[in-house]
C-alpha positions in Angstrom: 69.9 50.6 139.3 68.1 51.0 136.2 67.1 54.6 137.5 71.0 55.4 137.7 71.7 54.5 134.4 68.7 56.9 132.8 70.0 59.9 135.1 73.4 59.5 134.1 72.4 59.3 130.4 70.2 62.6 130.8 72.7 64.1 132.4 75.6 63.4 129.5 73.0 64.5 126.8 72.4 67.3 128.6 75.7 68.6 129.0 76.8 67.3 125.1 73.4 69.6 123.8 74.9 72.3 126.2 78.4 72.5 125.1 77.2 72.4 121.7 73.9 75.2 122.2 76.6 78.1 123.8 79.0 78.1 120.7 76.0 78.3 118.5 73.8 80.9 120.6 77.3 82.8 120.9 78.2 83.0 117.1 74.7 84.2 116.2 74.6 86.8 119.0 78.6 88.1 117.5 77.5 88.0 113.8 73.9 88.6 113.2 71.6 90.3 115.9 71.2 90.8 119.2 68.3 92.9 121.9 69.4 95.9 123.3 67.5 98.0 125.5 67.2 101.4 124.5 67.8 103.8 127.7 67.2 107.8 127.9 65.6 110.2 125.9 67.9 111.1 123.3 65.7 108.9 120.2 62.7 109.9 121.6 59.8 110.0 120.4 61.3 107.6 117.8 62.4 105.5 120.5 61.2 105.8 124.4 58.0 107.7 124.0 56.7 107.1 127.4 60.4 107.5 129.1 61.8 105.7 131.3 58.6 103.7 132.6 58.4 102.0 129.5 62.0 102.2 127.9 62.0 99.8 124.8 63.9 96.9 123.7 65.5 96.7 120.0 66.8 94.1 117.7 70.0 94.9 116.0 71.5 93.5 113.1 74.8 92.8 113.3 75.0 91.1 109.8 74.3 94.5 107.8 76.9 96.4 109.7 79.7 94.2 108.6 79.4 94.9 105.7 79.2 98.5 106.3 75.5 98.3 104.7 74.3 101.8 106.6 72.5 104.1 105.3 71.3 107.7 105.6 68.1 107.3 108.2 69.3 104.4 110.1 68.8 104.3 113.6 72.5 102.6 114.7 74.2 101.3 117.7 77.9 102.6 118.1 80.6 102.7 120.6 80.9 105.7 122.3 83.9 107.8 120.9 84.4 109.4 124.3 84.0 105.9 126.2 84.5 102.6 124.6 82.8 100.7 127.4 79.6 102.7 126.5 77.0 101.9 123.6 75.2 104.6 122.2 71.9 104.6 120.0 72.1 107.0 117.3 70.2 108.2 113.8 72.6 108.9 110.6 71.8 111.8 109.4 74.9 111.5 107.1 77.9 109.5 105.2 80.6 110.0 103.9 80.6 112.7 101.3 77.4 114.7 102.9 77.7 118.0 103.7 76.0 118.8 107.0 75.1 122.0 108.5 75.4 121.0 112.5 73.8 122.0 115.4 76.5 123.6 117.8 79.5 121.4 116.9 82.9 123.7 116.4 82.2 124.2 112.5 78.8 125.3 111.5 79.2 123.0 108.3 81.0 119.7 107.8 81.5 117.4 105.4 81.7 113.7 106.7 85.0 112.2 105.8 85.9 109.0 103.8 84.5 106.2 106.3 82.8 108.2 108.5 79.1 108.5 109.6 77.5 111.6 110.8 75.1 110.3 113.6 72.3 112.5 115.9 69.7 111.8 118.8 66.0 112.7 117.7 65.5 114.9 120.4 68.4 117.4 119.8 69.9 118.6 122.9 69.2 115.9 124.9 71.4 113.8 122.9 75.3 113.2 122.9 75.7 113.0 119.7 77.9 113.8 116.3 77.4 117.9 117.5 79.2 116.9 120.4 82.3 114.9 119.6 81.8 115.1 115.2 81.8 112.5 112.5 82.6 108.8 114.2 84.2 106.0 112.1 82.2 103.5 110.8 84.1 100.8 112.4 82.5 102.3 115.8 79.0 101.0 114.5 78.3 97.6 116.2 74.4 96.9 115.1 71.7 98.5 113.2 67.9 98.9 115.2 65.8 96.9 112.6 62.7 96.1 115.3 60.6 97.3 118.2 60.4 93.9 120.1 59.7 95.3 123.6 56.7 96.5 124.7 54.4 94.1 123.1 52.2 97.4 122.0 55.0 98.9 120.2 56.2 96.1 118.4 57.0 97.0 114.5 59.7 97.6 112.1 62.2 100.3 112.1 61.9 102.1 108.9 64.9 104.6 108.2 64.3 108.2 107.8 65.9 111.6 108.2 63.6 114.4 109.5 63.8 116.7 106.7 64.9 119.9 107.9 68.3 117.2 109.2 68.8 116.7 105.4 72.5 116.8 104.0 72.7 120.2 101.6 74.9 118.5 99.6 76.7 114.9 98.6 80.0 115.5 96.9 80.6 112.0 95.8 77.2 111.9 93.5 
């Protein structure tokens, strides 16, 4: 009888520290970071050197992005412009004000509107990209890639850059 008594009370605490864990686990997941894993060869070789047998696994910030904190170099994960259901992981290469000469979009040069990001795979041509479908909004962004977490061997921070001949020419607002 005894034996009942400790089940039962295992049992309640185990189902209080549940409904109590999800909410929690769920909040940070919506507002600060959460893994992704990083498919196809479109950031390579920042991203997926070895392909597919070893694809790797990021940690995005959420926090950052809601406050629109992106900058020039970050490597971003947006909603697909062309499919909402779809995640995409991107570089910026500019915001809003660049100048950008692109690489087979309809206008050789653009200049990224007002809230706008200019966003490219590091292996151009294998990438779907800002040459394809232009500048997206930055209300499209959903994370920023601040960590390597998976493999173990490429675990390391994410430090933003822009290959240089991806450069803006020009920033209008200063």
């Amino acid at each position: 009888m005894a034996q009942t008594g400790f089940g039962r009370r295992y049992f309640k605490a185990f189902v209080s520290g549940f409904f109590v864990a999800v909410p929690v686990t769920v909040t940070v997941l919506d507002r600060l970071a959460y893994v992704a894993r990083v498919e196809g060869a479109s950031m390579q070789p920042s991203l997926n050197p070895d392909g597919e047998s070893s694809p790797d696994v990021v940690l995005l910030n959420r926090w950052s992005v809601r406050n629109y904190q992106v900058h020039r170099g970050d490597i971003v994960s947006v909603l697909s412009p062309k499919d909402p259901r779809q995640k995409i992981i991107k570089r910026v290469i500019g915001i809003e004000g660049d100048f950008i000469k692109t690489l087979g979009y309809k206008n050789r040069y653009v200049r990224v509107p007002d809230g706008h990001l200019w966003i490219e795979g590091d292996h151009h041509g294998h990438s779907f990209d800002s040459n394809t479908f232009g500048p997206v909004s930055r209300g499209l962004v959903h994370g920023r890639a601040s960590h390597i977490i998976w493999p173990p061997s490429r675990w390391q921070r994410i430090e933003p850059s822009v290959p240089p001949e991806r450069r803006p020419l020009l920033n209008w607002d200063g």
